[in-house]
Each structure stands twice: as structure tokens, then as C-alpha cells.
Backbone bond lengths (Angstrom), bond angles and torsions (degrees), N, CA, C in turn:
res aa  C-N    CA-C-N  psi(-1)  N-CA   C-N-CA  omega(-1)  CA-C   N-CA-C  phi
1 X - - - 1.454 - - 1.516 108.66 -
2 X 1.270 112.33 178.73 1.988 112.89 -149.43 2.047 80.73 -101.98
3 X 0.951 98.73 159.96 1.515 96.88 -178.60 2.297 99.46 -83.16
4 X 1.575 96.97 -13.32 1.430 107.48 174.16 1.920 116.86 -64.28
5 X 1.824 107.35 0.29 1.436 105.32 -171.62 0.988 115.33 -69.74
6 X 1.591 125.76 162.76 1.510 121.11 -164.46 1.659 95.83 -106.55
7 X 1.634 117.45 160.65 1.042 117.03 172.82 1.400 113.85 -90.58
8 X 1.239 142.88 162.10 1.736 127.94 -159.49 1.196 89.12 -73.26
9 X 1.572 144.33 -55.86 1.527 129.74 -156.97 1.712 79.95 -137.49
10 X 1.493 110.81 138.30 1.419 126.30 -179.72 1.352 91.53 -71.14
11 X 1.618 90.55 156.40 1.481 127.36 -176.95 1.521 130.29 -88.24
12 X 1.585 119.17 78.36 1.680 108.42 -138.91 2.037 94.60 -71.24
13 X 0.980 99.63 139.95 1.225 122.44 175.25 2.271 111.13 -90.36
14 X 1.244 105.06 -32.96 1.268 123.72 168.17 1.963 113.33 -178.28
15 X 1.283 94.13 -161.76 1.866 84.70 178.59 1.395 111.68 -68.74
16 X 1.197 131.87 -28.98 1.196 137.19 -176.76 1.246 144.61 -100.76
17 X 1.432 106.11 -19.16 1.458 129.64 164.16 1.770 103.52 -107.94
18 X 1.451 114.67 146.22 1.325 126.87 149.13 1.724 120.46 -141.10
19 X 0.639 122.84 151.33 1.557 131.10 177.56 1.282 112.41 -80.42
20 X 0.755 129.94 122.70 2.357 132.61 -172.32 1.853 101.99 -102.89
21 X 0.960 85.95 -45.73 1.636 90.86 -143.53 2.039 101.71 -116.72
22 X 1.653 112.57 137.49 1.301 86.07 173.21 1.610 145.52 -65.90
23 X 1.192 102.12 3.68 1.158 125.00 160.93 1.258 134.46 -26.05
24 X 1.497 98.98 -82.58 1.721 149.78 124.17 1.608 110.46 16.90
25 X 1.459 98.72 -75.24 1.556 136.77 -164.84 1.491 100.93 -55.76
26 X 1.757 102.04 -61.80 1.505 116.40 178.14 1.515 116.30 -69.63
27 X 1.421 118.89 -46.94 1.442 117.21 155.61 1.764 125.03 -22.72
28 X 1.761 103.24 -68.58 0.986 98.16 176.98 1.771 137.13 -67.94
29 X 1.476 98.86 -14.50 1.709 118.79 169.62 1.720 116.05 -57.13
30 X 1.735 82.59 -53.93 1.595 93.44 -178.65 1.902 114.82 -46.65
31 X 1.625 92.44 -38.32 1.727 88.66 -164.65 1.730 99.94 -87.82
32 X 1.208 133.75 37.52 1.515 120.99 -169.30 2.027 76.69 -106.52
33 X 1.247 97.68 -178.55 1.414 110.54 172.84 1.360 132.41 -88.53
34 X 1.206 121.45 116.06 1.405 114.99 -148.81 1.148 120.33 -48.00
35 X 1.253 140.20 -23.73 1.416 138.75 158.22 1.458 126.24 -57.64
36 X 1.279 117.71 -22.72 1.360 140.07 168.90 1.627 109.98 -63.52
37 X 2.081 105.64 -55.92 1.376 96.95 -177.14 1.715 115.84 -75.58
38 X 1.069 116.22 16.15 1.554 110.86 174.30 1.178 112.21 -120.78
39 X 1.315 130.77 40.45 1.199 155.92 143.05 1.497 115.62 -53.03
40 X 1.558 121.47 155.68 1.495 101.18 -177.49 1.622 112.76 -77.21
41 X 1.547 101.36 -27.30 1.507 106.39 -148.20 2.092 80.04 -75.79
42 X 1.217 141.71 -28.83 1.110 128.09 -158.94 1.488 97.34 -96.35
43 X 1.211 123.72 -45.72 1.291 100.25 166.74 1.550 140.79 -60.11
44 X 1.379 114.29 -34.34 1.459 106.66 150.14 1.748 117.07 -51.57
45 X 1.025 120.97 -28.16 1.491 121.87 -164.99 1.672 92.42 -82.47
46 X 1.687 135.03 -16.10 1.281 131.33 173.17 1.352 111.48 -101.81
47 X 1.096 143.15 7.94 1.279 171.08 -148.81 1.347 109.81 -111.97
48 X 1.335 112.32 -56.05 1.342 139.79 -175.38 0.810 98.57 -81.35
49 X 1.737 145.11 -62.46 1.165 138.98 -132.47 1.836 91.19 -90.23
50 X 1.338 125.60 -28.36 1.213 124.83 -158.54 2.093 95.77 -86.26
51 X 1.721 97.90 -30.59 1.580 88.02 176.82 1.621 113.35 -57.31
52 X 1.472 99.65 -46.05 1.564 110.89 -174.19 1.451 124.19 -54.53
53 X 1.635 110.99 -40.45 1.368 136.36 155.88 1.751 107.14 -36.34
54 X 1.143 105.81 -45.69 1.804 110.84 -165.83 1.533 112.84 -101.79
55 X 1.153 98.50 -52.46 1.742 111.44 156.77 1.182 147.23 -69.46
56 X 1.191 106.31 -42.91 1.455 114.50 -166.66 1.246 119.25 42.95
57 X 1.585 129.61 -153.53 1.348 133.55 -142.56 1.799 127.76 42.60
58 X 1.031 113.47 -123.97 1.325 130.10 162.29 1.431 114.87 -27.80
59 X 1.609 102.67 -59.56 1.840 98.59 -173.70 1.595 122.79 -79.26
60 X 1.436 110.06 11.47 1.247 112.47 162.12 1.646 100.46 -64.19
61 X 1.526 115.63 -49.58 1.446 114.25 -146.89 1.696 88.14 -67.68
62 X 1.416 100.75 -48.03 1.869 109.68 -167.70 1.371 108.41 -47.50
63 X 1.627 129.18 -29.23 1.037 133.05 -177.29 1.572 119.99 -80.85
64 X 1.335 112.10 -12.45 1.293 119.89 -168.82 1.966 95.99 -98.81
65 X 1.813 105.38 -52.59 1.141 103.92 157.77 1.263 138.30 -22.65
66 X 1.788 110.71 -62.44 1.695 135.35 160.07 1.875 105.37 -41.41
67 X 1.382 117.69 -55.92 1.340 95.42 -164.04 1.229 122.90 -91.72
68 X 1.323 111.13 -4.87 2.012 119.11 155.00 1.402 112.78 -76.73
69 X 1.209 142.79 -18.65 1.257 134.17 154.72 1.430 113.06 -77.38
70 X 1.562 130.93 -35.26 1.463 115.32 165.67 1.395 122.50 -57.04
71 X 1.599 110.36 -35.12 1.269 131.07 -169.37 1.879 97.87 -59.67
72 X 1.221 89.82 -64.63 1.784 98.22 -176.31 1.777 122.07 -74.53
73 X 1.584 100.76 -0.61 1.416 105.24 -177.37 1.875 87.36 -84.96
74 X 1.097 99.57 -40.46 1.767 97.91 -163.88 1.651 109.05 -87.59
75 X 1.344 107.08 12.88 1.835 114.93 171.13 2.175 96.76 68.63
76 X 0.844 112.60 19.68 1.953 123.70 -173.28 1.814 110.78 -48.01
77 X 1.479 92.12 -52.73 0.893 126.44 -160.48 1.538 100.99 -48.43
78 X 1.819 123.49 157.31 1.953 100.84 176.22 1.401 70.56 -149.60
């Protein structure tokens, strides 16, 4: 699958930002601080996104799953 796939319901990041697409997801990983992305909860959350990237089906959802628990492991969320 295109790394352009959409997640079934976007991933709110806060009121104003959400993430759509895995793209998005990885976009927003890339810009955290690199000590941040080698965290467990974010690396599972890139893990996922790269199965979903290659696979698709299922690990779209797992990937969306993955980045609301990174999101809420690291308090992100507003």
C-alpha cells in the first residue's frame, strides 16, 4: 500500500491538527526529538506504520491504534 493510505477516521493529534494519512503519522514522528523517537511507545508506533506501508489490511488499523497510544503515552495529545 502507498504510504499516501488514509487511516479509517484521522488521528487527532490536538483540536487543530490531525494526521489522515500514513504519511502524516511518519511525518509527524520524524519531527519529534530524536530521543523522543526511540522511545518504545514510538517505535512500535513506526513499526506499524512501515507493516501497514507494505501490507496493508489490518495494520493500517494497528498503526493508527500504535499512534494514539504513543500520542497518549507521551501526554501529546491537547
Amino acid at each position: 500500500m502507498p504510504w499516501s493510505t488514509a487511516f479509517d477516521d484521522p488521528v487527532r493529534v490536538s483540536n487543530k491538527h490531525k494526521l489522515l494519512t500514513l504519511q502524516d503519522a511518519a511525518d509527524y514522528i520524524m519531527q519529534l526529538p530524536h530521543d523522543a523517537q526511540h522511545e518504545a511507545h514510538w517505535q512500535t508506533a513506526i513499526e506499524t506504520l512501515i507493516n501497514a506501508a507494505e501490507t496493508g489490511g489490518g495494520w493500517v488499523m494497528f498503526a493508527r491504534i500504535a499512534m494514539l497510544r504513543a500520542l497518549n503515552a507521551d501526554g501529546s495529545r491537547g
